[in-house]
C-alpha positions, 0 to 999 in steps of 0.5 A: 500500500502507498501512502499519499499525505494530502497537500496543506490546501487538501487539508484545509478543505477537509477541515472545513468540510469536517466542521461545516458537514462532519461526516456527512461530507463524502470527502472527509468520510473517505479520507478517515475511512482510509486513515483508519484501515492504514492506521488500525493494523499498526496499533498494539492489539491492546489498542485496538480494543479502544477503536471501537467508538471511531469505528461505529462512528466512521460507519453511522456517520456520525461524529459525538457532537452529532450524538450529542445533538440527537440527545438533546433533541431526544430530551426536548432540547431543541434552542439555539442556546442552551441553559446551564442546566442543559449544558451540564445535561449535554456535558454528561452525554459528552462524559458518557462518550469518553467513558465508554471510549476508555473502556474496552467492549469486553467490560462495558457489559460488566 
C-alpha cells in the first residue's frame, strides 16, 4: 500500500468540510475511512480494543457532537442556546462518550 499525505490546501478543505458537514461530507468520510484501515493494523492489539467508538462512528456517520445533538433533541432540547442546566445535561452525554471510549467492549457489559 502507498501512502499519499494530502497537500496543506487538501487539508484545509477537509477541515472545513469536517466542521461545516462532519461526516456527512463524502470527502472527509473517505479520507478517515482510509486513515483508519492504514492506521488500525499498526496499533498494539491492546489498542485496538479502544477503536471501537471511531469505528461505529466512521460507519453511522456520525461524529459525538452529532450524538450529542440527537440527545438533546431526544430530551426536548431543541434552542439555539442552551441553559446551564442543559449544558451540564449535554456535558454528561459528552462524559458518557469518553467513558465508554476508555473502556474496552469486553467490560462495558460488566
Amino acid at each position: 500500500d502507498q501512502v499519499v499525505v494530502p497537500n496543506f490546501v487538501t487539508l484545509k478543505e477537509l477541515e472545513f468540510k469536517a466542521m461545516r458537514f462532519g461526516l456527512k461530507s463524502r470527502a472527509v468520510l473517505k479520507y478517515l475511512t482510509e486513515a483508519f484501515k492504514f492506521a488500525l493494523p499498526a496499533l498494539p492489539a491492546s489498542d485496538r480494543d479502544f477503536m471501537h467508538l471511531i469505528s461505529k462512528m466512521i460507519s453511522k456517520r456520525k461524529n459525538p457532537a452529532d450524538g450529542m445533538l440527537e440527545f438533546l433533541r431526544q430530551q426536548g432540547i431543541t434552542a439555539q442556546r442552551l441553559s446551564p442546566k442543559e449544558s451540564a445535561l449535554a456535558n454528561r452525554y459528552m462524559r458518557s462518550l469518553y467513558v465508554s471510549g476508555i473502556t474496552p467492549p469486553t467490560q462495558q457489559a460488566a
